[in-house]
RODO-2510 file (C-alpha; in nm, 4 decimals, decimal comma):
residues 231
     n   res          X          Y          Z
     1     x    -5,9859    -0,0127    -9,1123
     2     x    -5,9115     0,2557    -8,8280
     3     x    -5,8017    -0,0105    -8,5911
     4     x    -5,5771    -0,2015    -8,8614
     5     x    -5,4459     0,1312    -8,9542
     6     x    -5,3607     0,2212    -8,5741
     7     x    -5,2597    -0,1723    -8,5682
     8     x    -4,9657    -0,1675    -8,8388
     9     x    -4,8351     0,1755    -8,7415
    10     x    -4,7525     0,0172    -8,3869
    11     x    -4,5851    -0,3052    -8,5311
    12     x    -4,3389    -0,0880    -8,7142
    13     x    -4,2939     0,1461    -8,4183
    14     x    -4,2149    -0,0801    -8,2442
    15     x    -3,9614    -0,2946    -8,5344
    16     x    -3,7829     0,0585    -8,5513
    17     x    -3,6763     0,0140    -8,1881
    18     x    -3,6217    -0,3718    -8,1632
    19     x    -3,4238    -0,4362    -8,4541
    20     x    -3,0813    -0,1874    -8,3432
    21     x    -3,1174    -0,3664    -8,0727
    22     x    -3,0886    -0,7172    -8,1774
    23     x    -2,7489    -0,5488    -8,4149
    24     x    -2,6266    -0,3932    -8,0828
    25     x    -2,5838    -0,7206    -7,9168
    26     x    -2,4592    -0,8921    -8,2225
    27     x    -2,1713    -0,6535    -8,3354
    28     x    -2,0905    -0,3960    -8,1020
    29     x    -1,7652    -0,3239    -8,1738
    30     x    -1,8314    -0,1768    -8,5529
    31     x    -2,0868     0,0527    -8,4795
    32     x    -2,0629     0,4264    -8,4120
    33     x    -2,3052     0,6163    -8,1925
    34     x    -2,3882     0,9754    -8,1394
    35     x    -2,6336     1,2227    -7,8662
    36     x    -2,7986     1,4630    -8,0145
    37     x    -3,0467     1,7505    -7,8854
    38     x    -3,3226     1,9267    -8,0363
    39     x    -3,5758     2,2153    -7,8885
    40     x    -3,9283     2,0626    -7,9281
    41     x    -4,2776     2,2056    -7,9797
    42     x    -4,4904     2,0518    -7,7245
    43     x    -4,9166     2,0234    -7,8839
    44     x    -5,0834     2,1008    -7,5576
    45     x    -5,3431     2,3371    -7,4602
    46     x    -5,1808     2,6791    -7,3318
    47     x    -4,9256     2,5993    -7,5175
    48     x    -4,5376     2,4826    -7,3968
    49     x    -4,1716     2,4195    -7,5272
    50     x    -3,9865     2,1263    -7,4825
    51     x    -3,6382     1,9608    -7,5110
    52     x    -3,5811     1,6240    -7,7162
    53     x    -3,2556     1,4749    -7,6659
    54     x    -3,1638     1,1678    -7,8411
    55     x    -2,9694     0,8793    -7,9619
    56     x    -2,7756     0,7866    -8,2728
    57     x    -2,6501     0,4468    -8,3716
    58     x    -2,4548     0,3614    -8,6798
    59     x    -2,6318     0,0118    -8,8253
    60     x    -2,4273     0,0072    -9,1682
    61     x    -2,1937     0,1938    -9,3543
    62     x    -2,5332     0,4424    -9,4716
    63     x    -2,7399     0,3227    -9,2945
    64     x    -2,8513     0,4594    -8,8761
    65     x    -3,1451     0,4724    -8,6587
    66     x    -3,1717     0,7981    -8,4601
    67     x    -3,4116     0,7817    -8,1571
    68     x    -3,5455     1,0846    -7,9825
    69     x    -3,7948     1,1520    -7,6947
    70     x    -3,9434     1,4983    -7,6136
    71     x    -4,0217     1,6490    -7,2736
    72     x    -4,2545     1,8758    -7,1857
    73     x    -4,0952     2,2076    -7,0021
    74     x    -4,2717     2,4503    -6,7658
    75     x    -4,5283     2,4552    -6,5430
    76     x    -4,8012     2,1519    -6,5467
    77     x    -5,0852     2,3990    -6,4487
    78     x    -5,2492     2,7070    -6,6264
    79     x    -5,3293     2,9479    -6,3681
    80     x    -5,6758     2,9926    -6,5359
    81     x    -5,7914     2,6296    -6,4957
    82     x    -5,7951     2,5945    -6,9025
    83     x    -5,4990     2,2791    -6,8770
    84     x    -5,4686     2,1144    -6,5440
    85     x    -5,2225     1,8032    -6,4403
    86     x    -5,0766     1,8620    -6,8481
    87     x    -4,9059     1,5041    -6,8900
    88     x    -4,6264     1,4480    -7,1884
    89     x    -4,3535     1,2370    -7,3776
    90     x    -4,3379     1,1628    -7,7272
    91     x    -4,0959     0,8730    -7,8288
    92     x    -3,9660     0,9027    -8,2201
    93     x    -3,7169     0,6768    -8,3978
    94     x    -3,6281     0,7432    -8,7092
    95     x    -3,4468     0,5146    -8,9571
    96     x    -3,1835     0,7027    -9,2168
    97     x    -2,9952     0,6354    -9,5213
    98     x    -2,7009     0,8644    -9,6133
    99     x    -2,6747     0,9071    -9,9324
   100     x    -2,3056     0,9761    -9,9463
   101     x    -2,0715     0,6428    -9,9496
   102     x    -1,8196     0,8608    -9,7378
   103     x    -1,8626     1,1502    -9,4248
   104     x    -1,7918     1,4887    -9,5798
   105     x    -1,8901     1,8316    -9,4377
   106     x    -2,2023     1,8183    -9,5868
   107     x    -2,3958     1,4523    -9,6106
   108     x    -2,7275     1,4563    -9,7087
   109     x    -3,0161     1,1967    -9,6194
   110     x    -3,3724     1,0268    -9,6392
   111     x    -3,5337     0,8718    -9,3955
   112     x    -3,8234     0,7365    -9,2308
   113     x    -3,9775     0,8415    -8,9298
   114     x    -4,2229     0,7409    -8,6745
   115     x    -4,3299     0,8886    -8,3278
   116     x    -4,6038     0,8216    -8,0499
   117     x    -4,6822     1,1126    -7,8309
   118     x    -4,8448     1,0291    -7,5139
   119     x    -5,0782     1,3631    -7,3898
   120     x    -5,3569     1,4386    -7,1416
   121     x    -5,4624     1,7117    -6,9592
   122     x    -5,7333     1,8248    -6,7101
   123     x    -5,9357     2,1547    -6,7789
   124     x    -6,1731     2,2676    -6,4860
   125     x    -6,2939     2,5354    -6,7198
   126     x    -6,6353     2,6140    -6,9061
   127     x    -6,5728     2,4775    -7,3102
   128     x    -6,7043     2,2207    -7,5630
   129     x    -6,5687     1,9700    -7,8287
   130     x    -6,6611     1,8448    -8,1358
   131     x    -6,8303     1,4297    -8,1552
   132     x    -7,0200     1,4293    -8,4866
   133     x    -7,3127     1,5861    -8,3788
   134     x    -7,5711     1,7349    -8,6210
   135     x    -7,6056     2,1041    -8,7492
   136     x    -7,2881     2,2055    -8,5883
   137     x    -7,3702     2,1114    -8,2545
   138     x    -7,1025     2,0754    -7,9702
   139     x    -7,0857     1,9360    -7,5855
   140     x    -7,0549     2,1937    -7,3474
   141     x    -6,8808     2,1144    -6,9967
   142     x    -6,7822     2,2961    -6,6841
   143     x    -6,4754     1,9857    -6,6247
   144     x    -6,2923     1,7549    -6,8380
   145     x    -6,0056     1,4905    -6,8250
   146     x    -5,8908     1,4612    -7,1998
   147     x    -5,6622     1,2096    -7,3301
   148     x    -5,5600     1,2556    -7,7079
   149     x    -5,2248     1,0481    -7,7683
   150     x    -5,0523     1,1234    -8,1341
   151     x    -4,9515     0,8634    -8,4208
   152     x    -4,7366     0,9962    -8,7097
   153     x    -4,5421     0,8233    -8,9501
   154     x    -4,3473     1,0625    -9,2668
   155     x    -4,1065     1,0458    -9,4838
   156     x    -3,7877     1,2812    -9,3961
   157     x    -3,4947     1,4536    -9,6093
   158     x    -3,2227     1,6460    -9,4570
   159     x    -2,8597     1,8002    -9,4555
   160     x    -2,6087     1,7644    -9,2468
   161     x    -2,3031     2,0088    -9,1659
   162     x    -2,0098     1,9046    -8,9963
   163     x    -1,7118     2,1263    -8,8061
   164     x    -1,4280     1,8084    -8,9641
   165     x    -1,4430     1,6788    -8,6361
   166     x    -1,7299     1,5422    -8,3942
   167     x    -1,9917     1,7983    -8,4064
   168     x    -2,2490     1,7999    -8,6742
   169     x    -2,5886     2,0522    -8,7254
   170     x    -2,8565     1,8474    -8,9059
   171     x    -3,1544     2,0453    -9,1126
   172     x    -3,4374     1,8134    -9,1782
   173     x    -3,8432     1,8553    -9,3379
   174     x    -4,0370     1,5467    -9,3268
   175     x    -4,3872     1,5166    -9,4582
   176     x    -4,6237     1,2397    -9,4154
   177     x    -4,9770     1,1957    -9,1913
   178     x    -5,0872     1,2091    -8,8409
   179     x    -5,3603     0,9901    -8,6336
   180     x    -5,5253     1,1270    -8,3399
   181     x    -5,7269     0,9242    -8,0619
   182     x    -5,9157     1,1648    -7,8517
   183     x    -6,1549     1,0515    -7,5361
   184     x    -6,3455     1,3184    -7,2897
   185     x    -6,4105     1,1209    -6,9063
   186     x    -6,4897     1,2604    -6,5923
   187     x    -6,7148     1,5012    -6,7751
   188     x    -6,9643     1,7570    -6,4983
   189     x    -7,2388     1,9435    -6,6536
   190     x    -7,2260     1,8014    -7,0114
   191     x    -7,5263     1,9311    -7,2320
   192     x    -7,5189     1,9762    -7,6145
   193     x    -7,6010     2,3515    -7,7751
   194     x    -7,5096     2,5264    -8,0798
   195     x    -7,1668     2,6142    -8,1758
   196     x    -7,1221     3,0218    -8,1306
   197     x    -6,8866     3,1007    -8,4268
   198     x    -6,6543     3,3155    -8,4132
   199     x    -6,6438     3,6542    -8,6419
   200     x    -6,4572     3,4965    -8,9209
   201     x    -6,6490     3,1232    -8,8070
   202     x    -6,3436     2,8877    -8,8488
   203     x    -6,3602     2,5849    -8,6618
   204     x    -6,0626     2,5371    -8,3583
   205     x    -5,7306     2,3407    -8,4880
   206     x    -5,6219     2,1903    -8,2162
   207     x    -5,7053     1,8257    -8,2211
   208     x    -5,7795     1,7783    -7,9044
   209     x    -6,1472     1,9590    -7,9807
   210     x    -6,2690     1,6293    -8,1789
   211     x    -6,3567     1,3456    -7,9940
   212     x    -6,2524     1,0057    -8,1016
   213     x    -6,0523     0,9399    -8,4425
   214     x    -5,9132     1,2149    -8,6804
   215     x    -5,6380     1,1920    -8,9579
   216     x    -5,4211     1,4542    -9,1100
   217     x    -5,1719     1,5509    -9,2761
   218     x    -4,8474     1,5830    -9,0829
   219     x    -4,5221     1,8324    -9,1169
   220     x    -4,2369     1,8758    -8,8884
   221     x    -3,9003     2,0909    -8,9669
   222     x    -3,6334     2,2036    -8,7860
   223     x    -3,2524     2,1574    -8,6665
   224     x    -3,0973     1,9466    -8,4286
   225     x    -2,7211     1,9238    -8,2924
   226     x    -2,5519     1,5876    -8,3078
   227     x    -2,2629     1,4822    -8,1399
   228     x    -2,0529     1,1407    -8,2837
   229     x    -1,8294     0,9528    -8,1160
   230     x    -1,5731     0,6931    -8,2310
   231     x    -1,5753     0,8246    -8,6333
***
C-alpha cells in the first residue's frame, strides 16, 4: 500500500509538470507568465532559511500552474558536527483555479499542490533514532549519513492583492498530508539502549528521528510576491 501510495503521488508530480508543457508548445502566444519569490523554511537539522523563487504560467482564462523550487541558504556545516555536508532542493508545482472570471485587486483561489523535497545530511555526533524497536528502545551512534526525502500533496486557498498594474502579493494556507522516507548508512558504533526521556518525556518531532516510512499531516502558510507579465 506504502509503495502504491509513494507510486501515485509521483505520477501526478510529475503530470503537474508535463502537461504546461505540452500547452506551452502548442499555444504560446495566449498565455501569460509571471516570477514570483517566496522566503522558505528549510526542515533540516540545525535548522536554516531558504529562498524559493518560481514560475507562473497562465493555462486558461482561470486556470495556471505555478512552479516553485526552494534553496537551502547558509552554511552546509554545523560547527558542532550535529549536520554535516546538509544537502537540499524541494521542487513544488502547484495547479490553481481563480475563482474570479476577471483580474481585480483582489482574486481569490483554490488549488492543488504537490512538492518533493530532496534532504540528507551527515552528523559525526553521538545520537539515536527511532526503527520500531520494543519498550521504547532506540539506536545509538557516534556517525550517521541520513537521507529522509519529503512527499506532500494538499489542498491550497489563497488571496491575491494587486497594485492595478504588474505586481501582485499572494496569501495562501494549504492543508493536506506529508510522506517521509528515512534511511540511516554508514552507521559507526551502532548499539540499541533505552530511550532517556526528557523531563516532560515527549518524543523528538523532527522526522528525520524515525527510520523508514512515516505519514502526517501536512500545513504550509505564508506570502509570496508575484510578478506578471503581458496582462
Amino acid at each position: 500500500m506504502q509503495k502504491f501510495i509513494l507510486w501515485l503521488m509521483r505520477k501526478l508530480f510529475l503530470l503537474l509538470i508535463i502537461c504546461p508543457a505540452l500547452s506551452i508548445a502548442q499555444k504560446p502566444q495566449d498565455k501569460n507568465w509571471g516570477v514570483s519569490l517566496t522566503p522558505a523554511i528549510i526542515p533540516m537539522k540545525g535548522g536554516h532559511l531558504g529562498i524559493q523563487p518560481g514560475i507562473e504560467y497562465k493555462l486558461y482564462n482561470r486556470l495556471s500552474i505555478l512552479t516553485e523550487v526552494a534553496f537551502q541558504t547558509g552554511k552546509k556545516n554545523n560547527a558542532d558536527s550535529t549536520a554535516l555536508d546538509k544537502k537540499y532542493l524541494r521542487i513544488k508545482p502547484e495547479l490553481r483555479y481563480s475563482l474570479s472570471k476577471k483580474t481585480h485587486v483582489f482574486n481569490s483561489y483554490i488549488g492543488l499542490q504537490f512538492s518533493y523535497s530532496f534532504r540528507s545530511f551527515r552528523t559525526e555526533k553521538y545520537d539515536y533514532y527511532y526503527d520500531h524497536l520494543p519498550n521504547d528502545y532506540v539506536y545509538y551512534y557516534d556517525e550517521a549519513k541520513i537521507n529522509s526525502p519529503i512527499i506532500t500533496t494538499s489542498f491550497q486557498i489563497g488571496s491575491i492583492i494587486s497594485d492595478g498594474k504588474n505586481f501582485f502579493m499572494d496569501m495562501y494556507i494549504g492543508l493536506g498530508a506529508r510522506f517521509i522516507h528515512t534511511t540511516y548508512s554508514e552507521l559507526v558504533n551502532l548499539n540499541t539502549g533505552p530511550w532517556i526521556r526528557p523531563f516532560i518525556g515527549i518524543k523528538p518531532f523532527a522526522s528525520y528521528y524515525y527510520s523508514g516510512d512515516l505519514y502526517r499531516f501536512h500545513m504550509n502558510a505564508g506570502i509570496r510576491l508575484i510578478y506578471r507579465f503581458h496582462l
